[in-house]
Each structure stands twice: as C-alpha cells, then as structure tokens.
N, CA, C and O atoms as a printed pandas DataFrame, in Angstrom:
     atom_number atom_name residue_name chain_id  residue_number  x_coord  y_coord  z_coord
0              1         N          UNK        A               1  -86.606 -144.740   48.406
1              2        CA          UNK        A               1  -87.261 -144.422   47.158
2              3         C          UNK        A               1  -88.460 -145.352   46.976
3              4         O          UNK        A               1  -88.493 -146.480   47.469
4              5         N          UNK        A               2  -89.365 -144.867   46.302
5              6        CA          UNK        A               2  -90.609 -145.586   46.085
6              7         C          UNK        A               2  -90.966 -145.940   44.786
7              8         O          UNK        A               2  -91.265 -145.145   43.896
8              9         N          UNK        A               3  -90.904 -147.950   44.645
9             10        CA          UNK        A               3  -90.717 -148.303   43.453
10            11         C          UNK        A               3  -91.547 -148.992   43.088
11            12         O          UNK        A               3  -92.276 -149.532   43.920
12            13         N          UNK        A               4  -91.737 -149.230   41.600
13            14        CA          UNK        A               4  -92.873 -149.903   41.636
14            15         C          UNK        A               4  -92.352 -150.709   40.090
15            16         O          UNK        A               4  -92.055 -150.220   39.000
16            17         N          UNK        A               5  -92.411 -152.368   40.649
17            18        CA          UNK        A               5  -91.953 -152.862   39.748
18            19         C          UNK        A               5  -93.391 -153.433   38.700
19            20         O          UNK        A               5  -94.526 -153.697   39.097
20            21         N          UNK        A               6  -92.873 -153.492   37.338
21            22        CA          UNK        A               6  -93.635 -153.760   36.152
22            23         C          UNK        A               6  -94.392 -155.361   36.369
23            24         O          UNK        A               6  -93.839 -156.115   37.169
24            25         N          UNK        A               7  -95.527 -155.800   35.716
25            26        CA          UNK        A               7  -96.286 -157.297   35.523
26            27         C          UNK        A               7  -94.736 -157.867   34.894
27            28         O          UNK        A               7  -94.637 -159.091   34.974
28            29         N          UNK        A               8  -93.972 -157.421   34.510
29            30        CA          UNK        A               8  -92.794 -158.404   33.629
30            31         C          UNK        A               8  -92.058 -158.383   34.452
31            32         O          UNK        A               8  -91.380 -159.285   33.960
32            33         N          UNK        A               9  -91.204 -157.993   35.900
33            34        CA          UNK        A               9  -90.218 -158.458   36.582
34            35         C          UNK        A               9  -90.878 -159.245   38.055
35            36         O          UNK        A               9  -91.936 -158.991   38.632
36            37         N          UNK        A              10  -90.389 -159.723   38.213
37            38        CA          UNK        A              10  -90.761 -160.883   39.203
38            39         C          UNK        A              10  -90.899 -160.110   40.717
39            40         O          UNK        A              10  -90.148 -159.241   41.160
40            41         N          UNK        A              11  -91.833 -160.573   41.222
41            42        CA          UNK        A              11  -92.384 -159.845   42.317
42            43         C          UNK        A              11  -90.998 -159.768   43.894
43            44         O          UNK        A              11  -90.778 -158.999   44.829
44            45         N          UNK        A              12  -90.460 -160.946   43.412
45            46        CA          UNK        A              12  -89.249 -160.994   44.580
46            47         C          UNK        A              12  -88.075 -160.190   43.921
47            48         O          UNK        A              12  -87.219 -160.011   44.786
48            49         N          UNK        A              13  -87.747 -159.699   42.859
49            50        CA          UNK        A              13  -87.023 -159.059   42.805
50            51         C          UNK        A              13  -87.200 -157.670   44.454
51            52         O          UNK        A              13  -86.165 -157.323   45.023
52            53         N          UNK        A              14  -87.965 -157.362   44.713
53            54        CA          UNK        A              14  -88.375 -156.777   46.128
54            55         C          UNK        A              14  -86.647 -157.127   47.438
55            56         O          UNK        A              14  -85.711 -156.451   47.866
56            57         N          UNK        A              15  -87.023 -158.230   47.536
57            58        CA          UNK        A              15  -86.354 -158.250   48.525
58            59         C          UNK        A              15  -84.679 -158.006   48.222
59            60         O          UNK        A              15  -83.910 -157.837   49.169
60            61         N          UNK        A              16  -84.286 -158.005   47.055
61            62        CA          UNK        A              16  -82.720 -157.063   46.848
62            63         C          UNK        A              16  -82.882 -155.912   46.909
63            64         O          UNK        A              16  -81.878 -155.217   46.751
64            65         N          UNK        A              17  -84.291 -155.185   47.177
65            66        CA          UNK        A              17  -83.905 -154.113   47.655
66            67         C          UNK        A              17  -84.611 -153.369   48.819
67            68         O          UNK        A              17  -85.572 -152.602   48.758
68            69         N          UNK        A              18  -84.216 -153.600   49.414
69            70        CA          UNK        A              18  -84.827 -153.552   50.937
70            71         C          UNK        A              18  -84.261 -152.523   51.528
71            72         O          UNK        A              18  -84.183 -152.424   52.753
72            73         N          UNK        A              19  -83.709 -151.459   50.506
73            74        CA          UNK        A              19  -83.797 -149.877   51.206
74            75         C          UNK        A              19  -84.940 -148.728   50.704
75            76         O          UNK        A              19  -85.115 -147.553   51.027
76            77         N          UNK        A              20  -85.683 -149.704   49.688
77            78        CA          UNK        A              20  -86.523 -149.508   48.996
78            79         C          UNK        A              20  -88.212 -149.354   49.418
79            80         O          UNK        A              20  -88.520 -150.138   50.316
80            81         N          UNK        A              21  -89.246 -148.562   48.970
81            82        CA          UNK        A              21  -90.199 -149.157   49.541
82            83         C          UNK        A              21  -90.883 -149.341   48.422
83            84         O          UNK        A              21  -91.208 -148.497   47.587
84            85         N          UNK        A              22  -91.218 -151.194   48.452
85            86        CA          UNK        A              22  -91.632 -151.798   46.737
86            87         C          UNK        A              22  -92.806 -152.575   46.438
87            88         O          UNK        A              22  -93.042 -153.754   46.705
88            89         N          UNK        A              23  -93.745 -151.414   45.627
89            90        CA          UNK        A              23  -95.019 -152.719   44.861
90            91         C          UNK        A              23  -94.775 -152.895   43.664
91            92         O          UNK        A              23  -93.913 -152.314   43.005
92            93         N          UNK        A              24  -95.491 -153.677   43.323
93            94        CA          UNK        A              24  -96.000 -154.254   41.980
94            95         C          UNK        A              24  -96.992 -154.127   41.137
95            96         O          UNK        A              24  -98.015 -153.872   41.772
96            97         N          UNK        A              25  -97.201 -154.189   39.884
97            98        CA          UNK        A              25  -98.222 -153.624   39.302
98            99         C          UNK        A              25  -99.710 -154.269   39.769
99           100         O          UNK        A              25 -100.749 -153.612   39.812
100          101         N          UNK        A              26  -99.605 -155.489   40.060
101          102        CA          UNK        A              26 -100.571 -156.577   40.190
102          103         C          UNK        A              26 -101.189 -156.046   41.677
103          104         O          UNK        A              26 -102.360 -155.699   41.830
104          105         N          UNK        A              27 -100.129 -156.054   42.768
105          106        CA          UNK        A              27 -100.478 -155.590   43.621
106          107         C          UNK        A              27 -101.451 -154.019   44.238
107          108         O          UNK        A              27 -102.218 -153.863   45.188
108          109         N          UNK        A              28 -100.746 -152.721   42.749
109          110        CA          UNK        A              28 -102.157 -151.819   43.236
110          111         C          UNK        A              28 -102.829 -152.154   42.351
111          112         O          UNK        A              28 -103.149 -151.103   41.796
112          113         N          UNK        A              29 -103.390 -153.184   41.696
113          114        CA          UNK        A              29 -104.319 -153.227   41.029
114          115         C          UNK        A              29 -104.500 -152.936   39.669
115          116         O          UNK        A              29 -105.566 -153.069   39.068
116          117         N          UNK        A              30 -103.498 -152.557   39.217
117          118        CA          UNK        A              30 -103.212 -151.876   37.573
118          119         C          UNK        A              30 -102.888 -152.941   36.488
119          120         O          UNK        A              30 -102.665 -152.661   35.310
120          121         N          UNK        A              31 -102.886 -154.594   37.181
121          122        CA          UNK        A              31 -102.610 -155.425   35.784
122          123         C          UNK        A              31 -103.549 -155.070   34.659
123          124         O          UNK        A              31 -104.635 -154.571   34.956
124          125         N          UNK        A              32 -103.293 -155.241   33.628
125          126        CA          UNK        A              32 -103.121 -155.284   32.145
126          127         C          UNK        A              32 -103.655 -153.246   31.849
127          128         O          UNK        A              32 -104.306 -152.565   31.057
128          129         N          UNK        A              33 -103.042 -153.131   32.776
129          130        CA          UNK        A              33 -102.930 -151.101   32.334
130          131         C          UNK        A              33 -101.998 -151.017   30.947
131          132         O          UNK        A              33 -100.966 -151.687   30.986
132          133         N          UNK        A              34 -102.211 -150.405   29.960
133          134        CA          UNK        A              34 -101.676 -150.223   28.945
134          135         C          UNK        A              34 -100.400 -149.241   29.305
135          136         O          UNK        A              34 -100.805 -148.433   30.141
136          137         N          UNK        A              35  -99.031 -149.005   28.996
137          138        CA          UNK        A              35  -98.210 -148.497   29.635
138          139         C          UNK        A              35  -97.928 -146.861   29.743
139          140         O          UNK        A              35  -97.073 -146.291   30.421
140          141         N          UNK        A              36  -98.840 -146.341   28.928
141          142        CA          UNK        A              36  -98.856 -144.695   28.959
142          143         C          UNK        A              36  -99.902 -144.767   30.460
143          144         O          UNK        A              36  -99.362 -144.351   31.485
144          145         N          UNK        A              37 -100.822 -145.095   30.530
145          146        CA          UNK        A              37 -101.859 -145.383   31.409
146          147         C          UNK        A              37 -101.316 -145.800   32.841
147          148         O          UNK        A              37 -101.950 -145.722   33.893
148          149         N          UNK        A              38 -100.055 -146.246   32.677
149          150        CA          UNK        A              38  -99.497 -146.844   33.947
150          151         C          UNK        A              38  -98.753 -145.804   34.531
151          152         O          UNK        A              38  -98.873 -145.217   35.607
152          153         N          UNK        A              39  -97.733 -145.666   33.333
153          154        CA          UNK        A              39  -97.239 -144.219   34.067
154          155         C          UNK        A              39  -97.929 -143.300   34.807
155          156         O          UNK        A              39  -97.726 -143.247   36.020
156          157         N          UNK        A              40  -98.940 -142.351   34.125
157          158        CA          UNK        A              40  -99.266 -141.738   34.693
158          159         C          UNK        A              40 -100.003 -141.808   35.736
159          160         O          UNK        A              40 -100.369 -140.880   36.457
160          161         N          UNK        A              41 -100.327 -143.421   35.864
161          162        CA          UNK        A              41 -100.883 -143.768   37.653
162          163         C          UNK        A              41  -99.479 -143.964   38.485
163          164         O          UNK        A              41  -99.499 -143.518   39.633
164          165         N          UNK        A              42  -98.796 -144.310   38.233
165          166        CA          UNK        A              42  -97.485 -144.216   38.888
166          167         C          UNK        A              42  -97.069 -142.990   39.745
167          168         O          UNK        A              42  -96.914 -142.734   40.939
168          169         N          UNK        A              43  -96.926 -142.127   38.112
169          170        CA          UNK        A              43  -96.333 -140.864   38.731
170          171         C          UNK        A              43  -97.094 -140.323   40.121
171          172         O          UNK        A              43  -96.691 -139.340   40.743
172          173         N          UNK        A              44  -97.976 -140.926   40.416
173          174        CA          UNK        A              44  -98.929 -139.969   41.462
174          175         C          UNK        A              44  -98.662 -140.880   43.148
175          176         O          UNK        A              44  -99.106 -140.610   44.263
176          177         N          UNK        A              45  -97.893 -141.833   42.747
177          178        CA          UNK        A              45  -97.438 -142.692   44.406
178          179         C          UNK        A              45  -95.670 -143.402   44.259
179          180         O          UNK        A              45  -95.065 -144.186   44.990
180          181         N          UNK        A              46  -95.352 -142.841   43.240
181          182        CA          UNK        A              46  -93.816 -143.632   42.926
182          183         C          UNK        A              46  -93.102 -142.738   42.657
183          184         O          UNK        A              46  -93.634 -141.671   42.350
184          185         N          UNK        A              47  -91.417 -142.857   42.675
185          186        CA          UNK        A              47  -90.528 -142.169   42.206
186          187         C          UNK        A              47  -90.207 -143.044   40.881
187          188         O          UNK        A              47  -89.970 -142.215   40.002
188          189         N          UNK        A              48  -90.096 -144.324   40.358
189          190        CA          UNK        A              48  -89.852 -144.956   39.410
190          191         C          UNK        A              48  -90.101 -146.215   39.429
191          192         O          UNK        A              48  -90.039 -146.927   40.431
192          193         N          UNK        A              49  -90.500 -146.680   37.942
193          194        CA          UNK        A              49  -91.012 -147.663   37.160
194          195         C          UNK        A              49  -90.106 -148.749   36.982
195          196         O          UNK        A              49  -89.128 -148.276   36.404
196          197         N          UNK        A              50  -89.923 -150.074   37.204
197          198        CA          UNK        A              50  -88.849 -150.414   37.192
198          199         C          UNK        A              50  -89.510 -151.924   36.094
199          200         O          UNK        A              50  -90.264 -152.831   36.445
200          201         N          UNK        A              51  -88.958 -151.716   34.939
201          202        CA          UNK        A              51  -89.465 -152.663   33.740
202          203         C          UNK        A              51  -87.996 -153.549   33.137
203          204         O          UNK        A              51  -86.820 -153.205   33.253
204          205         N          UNK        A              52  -88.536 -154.713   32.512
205          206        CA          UNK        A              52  -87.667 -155.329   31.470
206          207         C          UNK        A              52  -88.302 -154.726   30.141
207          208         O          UNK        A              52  -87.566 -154.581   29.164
208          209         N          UNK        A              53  -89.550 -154.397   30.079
209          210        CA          UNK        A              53  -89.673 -154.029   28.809
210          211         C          UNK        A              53  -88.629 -152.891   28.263
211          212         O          UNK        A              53  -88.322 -151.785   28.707
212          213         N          UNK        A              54  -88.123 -153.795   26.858
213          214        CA          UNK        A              54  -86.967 -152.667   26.293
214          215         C          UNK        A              54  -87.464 -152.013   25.150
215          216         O          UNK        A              54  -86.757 -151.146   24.636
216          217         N          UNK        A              55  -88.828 -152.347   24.551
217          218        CA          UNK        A              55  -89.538 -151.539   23.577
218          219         C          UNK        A              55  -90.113 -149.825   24.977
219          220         O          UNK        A              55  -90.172 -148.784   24.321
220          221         N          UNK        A              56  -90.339 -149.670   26.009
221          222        CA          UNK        A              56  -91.135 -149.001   26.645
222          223         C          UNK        A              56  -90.671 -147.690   25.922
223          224         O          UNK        A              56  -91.513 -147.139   25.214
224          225         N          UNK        A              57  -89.521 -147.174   26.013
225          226        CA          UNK        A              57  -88.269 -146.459   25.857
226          227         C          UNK        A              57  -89.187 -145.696   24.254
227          228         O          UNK        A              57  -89.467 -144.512   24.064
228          229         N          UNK        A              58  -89.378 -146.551   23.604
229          230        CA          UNK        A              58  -89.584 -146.184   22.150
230          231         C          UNK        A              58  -91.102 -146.338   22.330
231          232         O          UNK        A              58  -91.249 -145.289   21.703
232          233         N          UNK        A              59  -92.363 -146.695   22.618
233          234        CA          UNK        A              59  -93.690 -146.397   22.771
234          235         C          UNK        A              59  -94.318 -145.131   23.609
235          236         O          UNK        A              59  -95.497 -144.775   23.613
236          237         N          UNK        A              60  -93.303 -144.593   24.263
237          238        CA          UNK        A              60  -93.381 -143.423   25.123
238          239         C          UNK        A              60  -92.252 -142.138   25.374
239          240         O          UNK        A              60  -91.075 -142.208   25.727
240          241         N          UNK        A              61  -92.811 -141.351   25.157
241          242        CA          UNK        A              61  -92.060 -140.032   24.392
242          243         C          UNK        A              61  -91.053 -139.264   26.032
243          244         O          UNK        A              61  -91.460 -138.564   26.959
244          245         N          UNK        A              62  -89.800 -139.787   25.745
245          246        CA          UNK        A              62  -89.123 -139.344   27.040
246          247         C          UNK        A              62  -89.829 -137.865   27.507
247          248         O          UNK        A              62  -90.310 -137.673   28.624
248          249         N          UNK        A              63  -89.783 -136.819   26.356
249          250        CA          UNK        A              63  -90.657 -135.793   26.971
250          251         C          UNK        A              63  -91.331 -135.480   27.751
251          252         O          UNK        A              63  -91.216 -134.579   28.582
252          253         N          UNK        A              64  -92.305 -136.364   27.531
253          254        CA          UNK        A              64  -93.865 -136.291   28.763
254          255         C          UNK        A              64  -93.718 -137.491   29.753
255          256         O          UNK        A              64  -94.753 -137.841   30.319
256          257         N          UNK        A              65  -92.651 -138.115   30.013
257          258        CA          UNK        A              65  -93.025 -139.244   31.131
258          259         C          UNK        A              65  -93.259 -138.167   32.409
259          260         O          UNK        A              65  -92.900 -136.995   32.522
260          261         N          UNK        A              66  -93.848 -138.857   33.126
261          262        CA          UNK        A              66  -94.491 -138.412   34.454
262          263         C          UNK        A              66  -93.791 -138.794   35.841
263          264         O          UNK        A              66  -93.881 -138.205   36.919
264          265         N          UNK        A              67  -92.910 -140.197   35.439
265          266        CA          UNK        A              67  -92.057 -140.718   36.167
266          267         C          UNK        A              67  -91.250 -140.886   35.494
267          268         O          UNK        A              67  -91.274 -140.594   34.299
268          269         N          UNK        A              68  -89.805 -141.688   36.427
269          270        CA          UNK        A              68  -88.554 -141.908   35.814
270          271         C          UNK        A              68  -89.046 -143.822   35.664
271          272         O          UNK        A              68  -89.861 -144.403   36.381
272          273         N          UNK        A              69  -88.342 -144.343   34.661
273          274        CA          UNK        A              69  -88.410 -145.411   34.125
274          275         C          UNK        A              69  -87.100 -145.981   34.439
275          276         O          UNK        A              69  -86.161 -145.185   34.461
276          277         N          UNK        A              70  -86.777 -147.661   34.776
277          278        CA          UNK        A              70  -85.672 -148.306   34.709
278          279         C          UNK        A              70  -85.638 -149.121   34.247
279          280         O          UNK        A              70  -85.783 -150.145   34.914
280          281         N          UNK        A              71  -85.456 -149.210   33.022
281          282        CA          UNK        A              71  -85.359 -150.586   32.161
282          283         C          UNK        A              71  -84.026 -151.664   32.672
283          284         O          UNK        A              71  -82.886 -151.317   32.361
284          285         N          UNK        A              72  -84.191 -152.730   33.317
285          286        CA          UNK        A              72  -83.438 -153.998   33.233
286          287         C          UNK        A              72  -83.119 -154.341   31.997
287          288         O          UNK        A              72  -84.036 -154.488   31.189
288          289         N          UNK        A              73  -81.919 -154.518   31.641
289          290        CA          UNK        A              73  -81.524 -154.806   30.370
290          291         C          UNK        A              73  -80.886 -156.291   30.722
291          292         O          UNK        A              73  -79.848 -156.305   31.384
292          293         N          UNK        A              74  -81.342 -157.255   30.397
293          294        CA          UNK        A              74  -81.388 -158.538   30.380
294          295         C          UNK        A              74  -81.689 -159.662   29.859
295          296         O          UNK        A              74  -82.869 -159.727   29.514
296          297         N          UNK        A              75  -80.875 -160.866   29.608
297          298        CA          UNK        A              75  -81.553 -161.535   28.625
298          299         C          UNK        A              75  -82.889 -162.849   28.579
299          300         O          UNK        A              75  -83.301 -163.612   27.705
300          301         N          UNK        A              76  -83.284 -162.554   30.210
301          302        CA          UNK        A              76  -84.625 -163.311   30.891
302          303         C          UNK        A              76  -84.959 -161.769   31.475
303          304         O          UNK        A              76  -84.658 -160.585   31.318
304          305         N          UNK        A              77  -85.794 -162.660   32.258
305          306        CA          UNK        A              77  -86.459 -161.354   33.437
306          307         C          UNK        A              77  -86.881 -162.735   34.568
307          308         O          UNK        A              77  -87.807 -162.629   35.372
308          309         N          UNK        A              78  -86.290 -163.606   34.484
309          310        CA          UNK        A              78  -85.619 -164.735   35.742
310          311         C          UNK        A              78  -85.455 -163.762   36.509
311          312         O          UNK        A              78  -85.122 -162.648   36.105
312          313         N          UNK        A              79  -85.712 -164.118   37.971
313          314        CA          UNK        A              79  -85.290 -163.806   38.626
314          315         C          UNK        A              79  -83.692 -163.611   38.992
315          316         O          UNK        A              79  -83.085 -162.629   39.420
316          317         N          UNK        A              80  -83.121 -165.363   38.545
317          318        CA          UNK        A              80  -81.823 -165.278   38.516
318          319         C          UNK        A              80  -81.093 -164.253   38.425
319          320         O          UNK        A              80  -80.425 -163.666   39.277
320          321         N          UNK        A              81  -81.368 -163.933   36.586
321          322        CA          UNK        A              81  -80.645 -162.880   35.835
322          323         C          UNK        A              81  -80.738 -161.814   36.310
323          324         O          UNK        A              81  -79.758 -161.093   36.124
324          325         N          UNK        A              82  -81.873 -161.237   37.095
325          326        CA          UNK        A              82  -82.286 -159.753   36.956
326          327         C          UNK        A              82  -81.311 -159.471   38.496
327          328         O          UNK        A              82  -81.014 -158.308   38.771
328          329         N          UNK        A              83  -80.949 -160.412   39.257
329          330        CA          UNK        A              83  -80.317 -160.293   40.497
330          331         C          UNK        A              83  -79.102 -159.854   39.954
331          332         O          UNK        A              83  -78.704 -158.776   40.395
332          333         N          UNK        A              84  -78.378 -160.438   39.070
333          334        CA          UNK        A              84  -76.895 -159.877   38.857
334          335         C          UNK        A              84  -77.002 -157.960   38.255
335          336         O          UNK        A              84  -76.010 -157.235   38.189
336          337         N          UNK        A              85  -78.287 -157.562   37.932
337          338        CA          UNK        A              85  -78.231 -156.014   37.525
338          339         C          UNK        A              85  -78.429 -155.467   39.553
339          340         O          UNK        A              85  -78.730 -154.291   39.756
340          341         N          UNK        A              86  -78.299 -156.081   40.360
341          342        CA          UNK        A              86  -78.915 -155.319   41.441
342          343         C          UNK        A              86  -77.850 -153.899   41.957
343          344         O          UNK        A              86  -78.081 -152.714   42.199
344          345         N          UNK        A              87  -76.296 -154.987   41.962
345          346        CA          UNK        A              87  -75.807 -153.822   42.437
346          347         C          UNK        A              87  -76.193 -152.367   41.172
347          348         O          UNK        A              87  -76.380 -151.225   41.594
348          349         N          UNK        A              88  -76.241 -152.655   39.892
349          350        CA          UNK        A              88  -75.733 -151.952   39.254
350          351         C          UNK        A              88  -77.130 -150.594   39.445
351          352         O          UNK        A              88  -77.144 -149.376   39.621
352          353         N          UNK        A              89  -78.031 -151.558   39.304
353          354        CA          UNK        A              89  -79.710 -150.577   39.829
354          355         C          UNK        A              89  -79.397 -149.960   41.203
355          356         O          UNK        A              89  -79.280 -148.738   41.303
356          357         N          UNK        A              90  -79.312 -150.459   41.856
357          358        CA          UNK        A              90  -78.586 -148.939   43.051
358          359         C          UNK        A              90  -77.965 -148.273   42.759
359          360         O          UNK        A              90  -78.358 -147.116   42.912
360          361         N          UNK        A              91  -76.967 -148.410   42.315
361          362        CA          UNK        A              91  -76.150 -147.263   41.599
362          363         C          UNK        A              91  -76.820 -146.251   40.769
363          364         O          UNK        A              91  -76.353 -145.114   40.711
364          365         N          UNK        A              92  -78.060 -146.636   40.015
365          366        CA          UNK        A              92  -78.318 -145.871   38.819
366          367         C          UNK        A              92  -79.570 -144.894   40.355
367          368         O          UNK        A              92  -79.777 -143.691   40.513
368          369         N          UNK        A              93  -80.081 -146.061   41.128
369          370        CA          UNK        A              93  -81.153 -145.169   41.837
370          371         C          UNK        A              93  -80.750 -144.199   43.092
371          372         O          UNK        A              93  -81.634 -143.527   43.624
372          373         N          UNK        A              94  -79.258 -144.133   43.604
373          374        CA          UNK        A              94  -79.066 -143.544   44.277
374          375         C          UNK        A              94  -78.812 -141.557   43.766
375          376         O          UNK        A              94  -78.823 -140.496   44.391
376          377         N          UNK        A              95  -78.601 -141.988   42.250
377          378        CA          UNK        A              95  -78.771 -139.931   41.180
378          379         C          UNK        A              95  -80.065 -140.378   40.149
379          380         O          UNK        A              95  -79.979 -139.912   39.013
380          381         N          UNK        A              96  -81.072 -141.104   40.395
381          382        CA          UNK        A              96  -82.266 -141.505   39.432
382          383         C          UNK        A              96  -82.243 -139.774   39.142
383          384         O          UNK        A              96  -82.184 -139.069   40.149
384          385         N          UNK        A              97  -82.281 -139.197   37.996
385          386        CA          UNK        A              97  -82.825 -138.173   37.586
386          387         C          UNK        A              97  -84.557 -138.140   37.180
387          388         O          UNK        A              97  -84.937 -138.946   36.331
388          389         N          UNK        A              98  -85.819 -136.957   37.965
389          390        CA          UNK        A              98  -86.755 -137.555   37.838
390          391         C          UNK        A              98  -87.115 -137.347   36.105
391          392         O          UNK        A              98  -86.641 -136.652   35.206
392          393         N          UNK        A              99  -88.108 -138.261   36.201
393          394        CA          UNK        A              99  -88.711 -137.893   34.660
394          395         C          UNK        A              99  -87.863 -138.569   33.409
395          396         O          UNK        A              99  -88.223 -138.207   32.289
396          397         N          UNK        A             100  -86.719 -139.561   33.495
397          398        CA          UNK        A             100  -85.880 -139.728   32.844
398          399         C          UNK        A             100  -85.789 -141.288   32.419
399          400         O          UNK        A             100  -86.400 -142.031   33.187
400          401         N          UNK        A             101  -85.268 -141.786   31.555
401          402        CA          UNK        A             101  -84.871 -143.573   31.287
402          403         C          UNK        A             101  -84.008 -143.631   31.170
403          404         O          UNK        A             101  -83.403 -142.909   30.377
404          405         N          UNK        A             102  -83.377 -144.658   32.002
405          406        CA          UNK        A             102  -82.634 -144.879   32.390
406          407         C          UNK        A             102  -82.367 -146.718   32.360
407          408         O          UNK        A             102  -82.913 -147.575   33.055
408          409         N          UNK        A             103  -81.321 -146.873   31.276
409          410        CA          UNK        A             103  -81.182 -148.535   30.792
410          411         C          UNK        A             103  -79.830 -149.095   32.114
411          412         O          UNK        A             103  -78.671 -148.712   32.274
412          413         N          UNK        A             104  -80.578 -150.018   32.775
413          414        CA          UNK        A             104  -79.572 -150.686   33.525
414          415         C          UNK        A             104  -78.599 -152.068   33.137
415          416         O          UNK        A             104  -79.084 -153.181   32.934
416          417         N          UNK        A             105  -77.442 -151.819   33.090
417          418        CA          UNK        A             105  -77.093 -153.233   32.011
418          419         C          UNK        A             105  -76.114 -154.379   33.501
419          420         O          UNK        A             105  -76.070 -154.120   34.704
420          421         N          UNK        A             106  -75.812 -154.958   33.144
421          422        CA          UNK        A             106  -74.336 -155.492   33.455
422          423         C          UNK        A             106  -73.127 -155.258   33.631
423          424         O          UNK        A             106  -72.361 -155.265   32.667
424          425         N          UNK        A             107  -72.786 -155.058   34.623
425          426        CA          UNK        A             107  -70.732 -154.641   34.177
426          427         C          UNK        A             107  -70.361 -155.721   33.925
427          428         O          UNK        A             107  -70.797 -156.794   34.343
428          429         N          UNK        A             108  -69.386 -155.478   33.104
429          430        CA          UNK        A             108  -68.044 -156.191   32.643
430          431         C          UNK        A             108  -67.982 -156.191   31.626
431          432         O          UNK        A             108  -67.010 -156.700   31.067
C-alpha cells in the first residue's frame, strides 16, 4: 500500500512498516499544504493519509475525501508512542476501506 505520512508523525515511523511503500509530506514537497489541499494531492499517488491530527476528521467532510485517512490516536506523536499503534495500523490497513477515516487507537 502506498502511504503517505502527515508533517505531524515522525518521518521514521516508515520503518515499522516496511510492507509499505512510505513518504512524507515534507518529502514530496507539500509542507505547510493546508489539509483539504493535501488530500487532494494525495489522492493522485497514495492509497492513505496517515495523521495524528484528530481535529482532520471534523475540518473535512468524510463525503468528499479523495483518499482514505488514518488518524493515530495518541497521546504524543513520539515516535515512542505512535510505535505501540503499529500492530494495530496493519490491521486497520490490511481492509483500509477507500475514501474512508479511520481512528487507530490502542488495545487493551
């Protein structure tokens, strides 16, 4: 799957997923893209958006997304923290429904 993580999650989050093929916003060039604006550059080289932002959800109308969105639900965007959602983000990306948001939390 082809992912493309947000300016807010840490660029090594990448290497937990290495069945993945993964940029960053910084990397094509889209830092400080306003996030309707991002999407729809997304949608045109990604299968999904992969953010801590937990306002995104509510600034953008599930209706019209262009891509599927994965909000990290977490209480940093540490690298640390965001490692313990990994198994749970495979799980959600192996049935990602397209076009959809999709909140990744913690078990237990």
């Amino acid at each position: 799957m082809r992912l493309l993580l947000d300016e807010c999650v840490p660029a090594r989050l990448r290497n937990a997923l290495p069945a993945h093929e993964v940029s960053t916003v910084p990397e094509q060039g889209w830092a400080g893209v306003k996030n309707g604006a991002l999407l729809a550059l997304a949608a045109a080289q990604f299968d999904a958006l992969i953010t801590v932002d937990k306002n995104l959800p509510y600034q953008q109308s599930a209706r019209n997304l262009p891509v599927a969105v994965v909000v990290l639900d977490s209480p940093s965007n540490a690298l640390s923290a965001l490692l313990h959602l990994v198994p749970a983000l495979e799980a959600v990306l192996t049935a990602l429904p397209m076009r959809s948001y999709v909140v990744v939390r913690a078990e237990g």
